[in-house]
ROVEXPA-140884 format. One record per residue (C-alpha): residue number from 1; residue in one letter; y, x, z; chain. Coordinates in Angstrom, 3 decimals. Each point is the difference from the previous one (the first is absolute). Example, Ala and Ser with C-alpha at 12.3 -4.5 7.8 and 13.67 -1.06 7.14 Angstrom:
2
<1, "A", <-4.500, 12.300, 7.800>, "A">
<2, "S", <3.440, 1.370, -0.660>, "A">
END
This chain:
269
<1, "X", <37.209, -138.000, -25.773>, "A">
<2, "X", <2.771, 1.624, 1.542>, "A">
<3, "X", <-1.932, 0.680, 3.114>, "A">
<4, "X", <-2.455, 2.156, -1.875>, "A">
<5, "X", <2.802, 1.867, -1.583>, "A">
<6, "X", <1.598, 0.188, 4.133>, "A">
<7, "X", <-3.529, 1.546, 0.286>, "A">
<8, "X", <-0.700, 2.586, -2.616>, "A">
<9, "X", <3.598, 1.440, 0.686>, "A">
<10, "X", <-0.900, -0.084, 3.789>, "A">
<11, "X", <-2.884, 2.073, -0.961>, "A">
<12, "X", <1.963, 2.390, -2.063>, "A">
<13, "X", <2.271, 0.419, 3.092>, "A">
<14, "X", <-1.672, 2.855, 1.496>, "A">
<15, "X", <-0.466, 2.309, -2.977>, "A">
<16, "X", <4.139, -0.724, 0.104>, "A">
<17, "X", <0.044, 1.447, 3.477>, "A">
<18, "X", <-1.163, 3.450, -1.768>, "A">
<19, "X", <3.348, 0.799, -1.245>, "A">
<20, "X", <0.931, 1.005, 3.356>, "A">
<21, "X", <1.514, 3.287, 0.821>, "A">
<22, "X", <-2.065, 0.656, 3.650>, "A">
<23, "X", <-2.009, 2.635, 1.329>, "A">
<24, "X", <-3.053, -1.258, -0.505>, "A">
<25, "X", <0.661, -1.160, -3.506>, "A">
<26, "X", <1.330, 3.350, -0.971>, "A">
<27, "X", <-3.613, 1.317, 0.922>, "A">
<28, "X", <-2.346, 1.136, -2.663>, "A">
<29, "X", <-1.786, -3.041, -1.548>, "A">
<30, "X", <-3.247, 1.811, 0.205>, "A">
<31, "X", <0.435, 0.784, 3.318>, "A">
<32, "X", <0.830, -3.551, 1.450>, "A">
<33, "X", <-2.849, -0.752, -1.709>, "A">
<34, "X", <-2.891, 1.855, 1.374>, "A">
<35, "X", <1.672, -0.761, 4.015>, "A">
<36, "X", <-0.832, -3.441, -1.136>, "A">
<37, "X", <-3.048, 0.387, -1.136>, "A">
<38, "X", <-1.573, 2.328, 3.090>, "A">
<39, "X", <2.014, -2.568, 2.290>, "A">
<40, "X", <-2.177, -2.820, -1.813>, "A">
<41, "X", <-2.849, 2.202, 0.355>, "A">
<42, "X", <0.235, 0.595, 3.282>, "A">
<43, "X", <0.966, -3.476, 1.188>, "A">
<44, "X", <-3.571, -1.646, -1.989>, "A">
<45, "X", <-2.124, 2.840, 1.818>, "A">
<46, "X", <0.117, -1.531, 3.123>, "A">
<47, "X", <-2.806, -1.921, 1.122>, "A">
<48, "X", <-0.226, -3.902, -0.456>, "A">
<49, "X", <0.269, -0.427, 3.914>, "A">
<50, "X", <3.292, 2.494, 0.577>, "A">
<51, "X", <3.184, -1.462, 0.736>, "A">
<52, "X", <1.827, 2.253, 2.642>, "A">
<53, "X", <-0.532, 3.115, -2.171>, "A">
<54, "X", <2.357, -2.048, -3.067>, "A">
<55, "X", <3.170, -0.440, 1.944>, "A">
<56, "X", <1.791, 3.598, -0.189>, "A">
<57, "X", <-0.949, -0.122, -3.869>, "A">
<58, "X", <3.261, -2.964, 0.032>, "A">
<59, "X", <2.121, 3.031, 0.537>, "A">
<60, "X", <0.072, 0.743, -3.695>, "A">
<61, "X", <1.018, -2.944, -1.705>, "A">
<62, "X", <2.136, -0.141, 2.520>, "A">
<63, "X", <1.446, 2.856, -0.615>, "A">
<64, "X", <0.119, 0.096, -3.089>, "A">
<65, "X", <2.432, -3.821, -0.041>, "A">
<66, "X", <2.204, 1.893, 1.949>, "A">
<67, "X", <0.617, 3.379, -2.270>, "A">
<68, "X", <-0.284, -1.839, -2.825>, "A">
<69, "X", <2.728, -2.826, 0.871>, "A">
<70, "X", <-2.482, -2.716, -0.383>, "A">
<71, "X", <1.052, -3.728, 0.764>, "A">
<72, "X", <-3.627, -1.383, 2.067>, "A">
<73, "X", <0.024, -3.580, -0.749>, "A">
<74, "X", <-0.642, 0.375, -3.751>, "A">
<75, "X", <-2.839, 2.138, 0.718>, "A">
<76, "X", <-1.466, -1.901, 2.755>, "A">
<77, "X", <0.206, -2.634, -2.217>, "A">
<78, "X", <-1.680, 1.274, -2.832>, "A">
<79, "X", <-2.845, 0.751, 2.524>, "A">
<80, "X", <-0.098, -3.669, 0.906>, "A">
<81, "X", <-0.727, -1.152, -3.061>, "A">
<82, "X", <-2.772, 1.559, -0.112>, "A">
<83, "X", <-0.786, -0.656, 3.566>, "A">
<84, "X", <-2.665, -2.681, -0.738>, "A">
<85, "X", <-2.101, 2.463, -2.004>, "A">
<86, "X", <-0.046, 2.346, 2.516>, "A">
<87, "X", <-1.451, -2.662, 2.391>, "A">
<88, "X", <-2.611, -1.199, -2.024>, "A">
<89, "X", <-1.273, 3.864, -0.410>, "A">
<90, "X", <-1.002, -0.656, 3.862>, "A">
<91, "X", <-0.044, -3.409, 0.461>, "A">
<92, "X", <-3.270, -0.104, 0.074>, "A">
<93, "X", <-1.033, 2.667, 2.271>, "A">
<94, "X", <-0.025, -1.827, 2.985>, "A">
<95, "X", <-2.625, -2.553, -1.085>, "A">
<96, "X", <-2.383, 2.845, -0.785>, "A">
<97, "X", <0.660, 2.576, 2.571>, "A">
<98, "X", <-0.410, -1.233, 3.849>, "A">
<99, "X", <-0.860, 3.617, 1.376>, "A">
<100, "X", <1.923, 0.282, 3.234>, "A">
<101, "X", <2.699, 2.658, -0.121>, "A">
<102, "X", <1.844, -0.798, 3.287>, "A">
<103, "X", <1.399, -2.591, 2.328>, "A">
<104, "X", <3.136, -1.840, 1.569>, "A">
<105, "X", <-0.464, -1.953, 2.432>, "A">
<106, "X", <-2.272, -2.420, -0.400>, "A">
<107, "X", <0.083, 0.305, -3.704>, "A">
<108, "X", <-2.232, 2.462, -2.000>, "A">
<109, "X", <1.567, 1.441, -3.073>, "A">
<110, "X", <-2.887, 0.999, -2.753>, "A">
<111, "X", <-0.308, 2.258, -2.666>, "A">
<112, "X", <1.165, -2.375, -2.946>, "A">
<113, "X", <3.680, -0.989, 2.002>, "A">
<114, "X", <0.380, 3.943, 0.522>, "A">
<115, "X", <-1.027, 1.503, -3.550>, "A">
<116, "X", <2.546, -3.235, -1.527>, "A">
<117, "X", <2.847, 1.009, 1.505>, "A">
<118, "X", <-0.823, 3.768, -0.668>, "A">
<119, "X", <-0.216, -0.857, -4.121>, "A">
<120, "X", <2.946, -1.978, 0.414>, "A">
<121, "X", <2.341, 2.439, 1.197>, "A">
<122, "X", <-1.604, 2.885, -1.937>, "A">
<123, "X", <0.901, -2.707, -3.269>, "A">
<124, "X", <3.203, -0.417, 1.497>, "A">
<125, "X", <0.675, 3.580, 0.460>, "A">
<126, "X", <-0.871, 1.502, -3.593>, "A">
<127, "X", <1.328, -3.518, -1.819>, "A">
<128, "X", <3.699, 0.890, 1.715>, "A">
<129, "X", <-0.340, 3.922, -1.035>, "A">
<130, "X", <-0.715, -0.987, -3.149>, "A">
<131, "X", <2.801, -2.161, -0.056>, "A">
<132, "X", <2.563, 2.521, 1.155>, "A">
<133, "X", <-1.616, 2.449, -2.596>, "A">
<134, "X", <1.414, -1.968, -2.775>, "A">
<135, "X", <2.686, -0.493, 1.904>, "A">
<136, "X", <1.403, 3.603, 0.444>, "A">
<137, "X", <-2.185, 1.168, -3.138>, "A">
<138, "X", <0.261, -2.098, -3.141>, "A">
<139, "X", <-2.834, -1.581, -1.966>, "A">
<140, "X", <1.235, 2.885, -2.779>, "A">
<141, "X", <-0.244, 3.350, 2.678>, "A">
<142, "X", <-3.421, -1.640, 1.236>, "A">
<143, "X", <-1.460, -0.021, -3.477>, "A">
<144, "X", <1.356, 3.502, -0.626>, "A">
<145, "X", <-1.613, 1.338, 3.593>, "A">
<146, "X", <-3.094, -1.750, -0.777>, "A">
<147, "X", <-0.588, 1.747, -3.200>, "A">
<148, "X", <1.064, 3.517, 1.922>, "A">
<149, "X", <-2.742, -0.875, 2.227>, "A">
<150, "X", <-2.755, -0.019, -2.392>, "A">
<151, "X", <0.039, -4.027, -0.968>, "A">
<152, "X", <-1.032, -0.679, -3.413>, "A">
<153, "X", <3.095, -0.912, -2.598>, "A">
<154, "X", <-1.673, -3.162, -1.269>, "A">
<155, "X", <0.041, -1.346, 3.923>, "A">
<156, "X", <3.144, 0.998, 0.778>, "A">
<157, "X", <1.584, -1.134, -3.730>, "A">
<158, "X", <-1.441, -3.581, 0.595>, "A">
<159, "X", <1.011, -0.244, 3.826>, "A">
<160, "X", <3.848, 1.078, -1.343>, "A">
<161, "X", <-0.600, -2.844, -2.519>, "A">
<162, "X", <-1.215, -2.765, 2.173>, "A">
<163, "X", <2.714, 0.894, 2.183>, "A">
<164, "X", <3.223, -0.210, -2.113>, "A">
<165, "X", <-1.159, -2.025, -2.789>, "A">
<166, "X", <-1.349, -3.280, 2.130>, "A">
<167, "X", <3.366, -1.347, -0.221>, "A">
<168, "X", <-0.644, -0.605, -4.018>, "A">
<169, "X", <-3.205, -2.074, 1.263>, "A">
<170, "X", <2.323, -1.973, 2.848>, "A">
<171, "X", <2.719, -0.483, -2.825>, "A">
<172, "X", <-2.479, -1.435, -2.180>, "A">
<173, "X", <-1.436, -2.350, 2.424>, "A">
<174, "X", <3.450, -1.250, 0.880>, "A">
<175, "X", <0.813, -0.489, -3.445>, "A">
<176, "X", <-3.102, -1.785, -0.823>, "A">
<177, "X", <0.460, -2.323, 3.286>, "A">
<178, "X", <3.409, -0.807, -1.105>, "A">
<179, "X", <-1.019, -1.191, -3.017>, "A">
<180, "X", <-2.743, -2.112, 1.310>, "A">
<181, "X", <2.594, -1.544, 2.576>, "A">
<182, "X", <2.625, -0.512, -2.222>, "A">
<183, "X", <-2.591, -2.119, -2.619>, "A">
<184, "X", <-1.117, -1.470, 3.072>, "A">
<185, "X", <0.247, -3.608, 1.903>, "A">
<186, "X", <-1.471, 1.393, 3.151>, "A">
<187, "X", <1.816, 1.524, 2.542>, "A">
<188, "X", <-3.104, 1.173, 1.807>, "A">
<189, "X", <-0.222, 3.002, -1.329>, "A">
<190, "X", <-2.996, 1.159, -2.545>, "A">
<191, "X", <-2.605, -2.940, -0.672>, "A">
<192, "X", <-3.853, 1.410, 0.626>, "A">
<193, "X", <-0.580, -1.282, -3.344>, "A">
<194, "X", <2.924, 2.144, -1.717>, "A">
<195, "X", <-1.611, 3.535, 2.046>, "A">
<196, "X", <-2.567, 1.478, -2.738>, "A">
<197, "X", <2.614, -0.752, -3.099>, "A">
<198, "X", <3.275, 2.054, 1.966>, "A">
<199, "X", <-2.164, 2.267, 1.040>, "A">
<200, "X", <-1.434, 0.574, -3.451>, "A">
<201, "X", <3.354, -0.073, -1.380>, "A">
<202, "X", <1.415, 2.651, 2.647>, "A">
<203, "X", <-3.471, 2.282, -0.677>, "A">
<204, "X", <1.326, -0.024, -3.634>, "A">
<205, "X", <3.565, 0.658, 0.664>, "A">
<206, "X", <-0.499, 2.641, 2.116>, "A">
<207, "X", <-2.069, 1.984, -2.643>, "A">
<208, "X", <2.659, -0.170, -2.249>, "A">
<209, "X", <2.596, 0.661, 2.512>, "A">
<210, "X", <-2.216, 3.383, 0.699>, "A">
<211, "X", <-0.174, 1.097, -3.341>, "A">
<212, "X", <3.582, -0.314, -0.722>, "A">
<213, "X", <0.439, 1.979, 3.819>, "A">
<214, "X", <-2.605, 2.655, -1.709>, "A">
<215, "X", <1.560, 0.409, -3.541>, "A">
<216, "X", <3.316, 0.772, 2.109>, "A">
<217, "X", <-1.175, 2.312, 2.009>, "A">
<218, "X", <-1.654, 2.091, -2.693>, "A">
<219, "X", <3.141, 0.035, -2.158>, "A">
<220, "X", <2.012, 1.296, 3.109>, "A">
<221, "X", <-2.966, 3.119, 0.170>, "A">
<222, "X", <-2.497, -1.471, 2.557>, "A">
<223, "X", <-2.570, 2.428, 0.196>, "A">
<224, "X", <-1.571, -0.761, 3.638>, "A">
<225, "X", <2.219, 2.442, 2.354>, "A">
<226, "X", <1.401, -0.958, 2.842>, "A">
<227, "X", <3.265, 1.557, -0.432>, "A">
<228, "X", <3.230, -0.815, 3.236>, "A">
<229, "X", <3.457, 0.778, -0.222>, "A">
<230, "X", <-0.239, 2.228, 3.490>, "A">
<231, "X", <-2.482, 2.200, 0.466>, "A">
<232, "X", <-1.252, 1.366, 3.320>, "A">
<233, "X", <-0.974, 3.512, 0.842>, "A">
<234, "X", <-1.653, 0.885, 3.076>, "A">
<235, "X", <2.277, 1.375, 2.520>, "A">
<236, "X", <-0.320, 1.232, 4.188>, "A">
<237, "X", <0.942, -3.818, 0.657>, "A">
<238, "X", <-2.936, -1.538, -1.722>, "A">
<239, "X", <-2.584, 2.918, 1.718>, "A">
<240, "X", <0.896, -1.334, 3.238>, "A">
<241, "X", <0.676, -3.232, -0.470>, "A">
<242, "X", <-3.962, 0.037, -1.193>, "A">
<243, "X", <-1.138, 2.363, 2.537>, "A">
<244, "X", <1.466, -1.926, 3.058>, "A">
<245, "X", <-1.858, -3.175, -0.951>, "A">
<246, "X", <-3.291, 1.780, -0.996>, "A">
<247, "X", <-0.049, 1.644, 3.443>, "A">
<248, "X", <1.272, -3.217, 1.786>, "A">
<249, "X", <-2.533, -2.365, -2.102>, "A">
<250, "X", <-2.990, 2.598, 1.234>, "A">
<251, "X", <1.253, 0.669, 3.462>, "A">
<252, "X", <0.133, -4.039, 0.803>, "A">
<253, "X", <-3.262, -0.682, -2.137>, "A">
<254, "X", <-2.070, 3.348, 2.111>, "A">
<255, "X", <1.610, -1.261, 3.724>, "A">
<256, "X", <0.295, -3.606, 0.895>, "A">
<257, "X", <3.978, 0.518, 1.231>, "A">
<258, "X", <0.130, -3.434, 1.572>, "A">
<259, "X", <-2.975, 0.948, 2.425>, "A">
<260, "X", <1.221, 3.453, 0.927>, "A">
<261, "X", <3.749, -1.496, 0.787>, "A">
<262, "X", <-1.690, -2.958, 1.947>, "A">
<263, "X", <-2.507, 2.923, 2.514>, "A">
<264, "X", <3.348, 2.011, -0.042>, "A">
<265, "X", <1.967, -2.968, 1.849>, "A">
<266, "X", <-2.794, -1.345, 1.915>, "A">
<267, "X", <-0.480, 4.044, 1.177>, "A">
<268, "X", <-3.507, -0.063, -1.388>, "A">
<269, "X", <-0.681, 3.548, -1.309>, "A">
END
């Protein structure tokens, strides 16, 4: 059990990065969010076969671990877990896609190879900007620029909620598994045959353990606002922050950089 606890406080470990005092996490919530979004916007517009035309978009996360004092590893390793998911997205296009794109050698590369690795860096891409959004954000200036933005309360409410209150759901399970171990001759772990009744049990603990959450939050004045300590105005550092990365996301996504550099040093005009 104590390697799902290791876990859910791994997870909560880059909504602790927020509490930086950077640059880029001084920035106006709303306006780190909307780079992110036309960034993700731009990056899934490509076609399925484009590959070349994805690389200078790495310049922004890039950028943005370096202004906002990011450590890499536990972001790149947050992206490998969900590394497998991202594969099977495109898995598969190989087996149904054998249009010939180009050729190496003696070995033809087709359609399905090129459009795979294309969705898997364009996953990779908007998974790790994502990432660093919480990162240099917090889950509780996200859900405040999201409702800014136009996003309904009730979404934004319930994506708060899922957020900070799963740990009541992981302390109930490790309660509940405790239990069972402790009343327990195995040392294998949960018997198959013990599954529906803890999980029946932890349904019906968790319901209660809701309630209790809700009844405490209305007698402290919940009434559905998002409400942070810091608020964030808009100021000449958050124009052009935005305005640099809308005009470098649309100059790199209008002009295929890599190509022009490449005819530049081969003195093809």
């Amino acid at each position: 059990m104590l390697k799902i606890e290791a876990n859910w406080i791994d997870l909560r470990y880059l909504d602790a990065l927020a509490n930086q005092n950077t640059f880029i996490h001084r920035l106006n919530p709303c306006v780190k969010l909307i780079a992110a979004l036309s960034f993700i916007i731009a990056v899934t517009s490509f076609s399925k076969y484009e590959i070349t035309g994805l690389f200078p978009f790495f310049l922004f996360p890039v950028v943005l671990l370096s202004l906002g004092n990011l450590p890499a590893a536990p972001i790149l390793k947050r992206l490998l877990l969900v590394a497998p998911f991202v594969l099977f997205i495109g898995i598969f296009n190989p087996l149904f896609d054998h249009t010939p794109i180009t050729k190496i050698g003696s070995i033809v590369i087709t359609g399905g190879w090129v459009s795979f690795f294309s969705i898997t860096i364009r996953l990779c891409l908007t998974i790790t900007t994502a990432l660093i959004l919480v990162a240099t954000t917090g889950v509780d200036a996200l859900g405040s620029a999201l409702l800014k933005i136009g996003v309904p309360r009730i979404i934004v409410i319930q994506l708060l909620f899922m957020f900070r209150y799963l740990h009541v759901l992981v302390e109930e399970f490790v309660r509940t598994a405790t239990a069972y171990s402790l009343r327990s001759f195995h040392g294998e772990g949960v018997q198959f045959r013990a599954w529906g009744s803890l999980l029946g049990q932890l349904l019906i603990r968790s319901i209660d353990r809701a309630n209790r959450i809700y009844q405490s939050m209305l007698c402290r004045g919940f009434d559905g606002e998002v409400r942070l300590l810091r608020t964030s105005t808009l100021t000449t550092s958050d124009i052009g922050y935005l305005t640099f990365w809308l005009a470098f996301f649309v100059l790199i996504r209008c002009f295929d950089v890599p190509e022009l550099l490449g005819k530049l040093l081969m003195g093809v005009y």
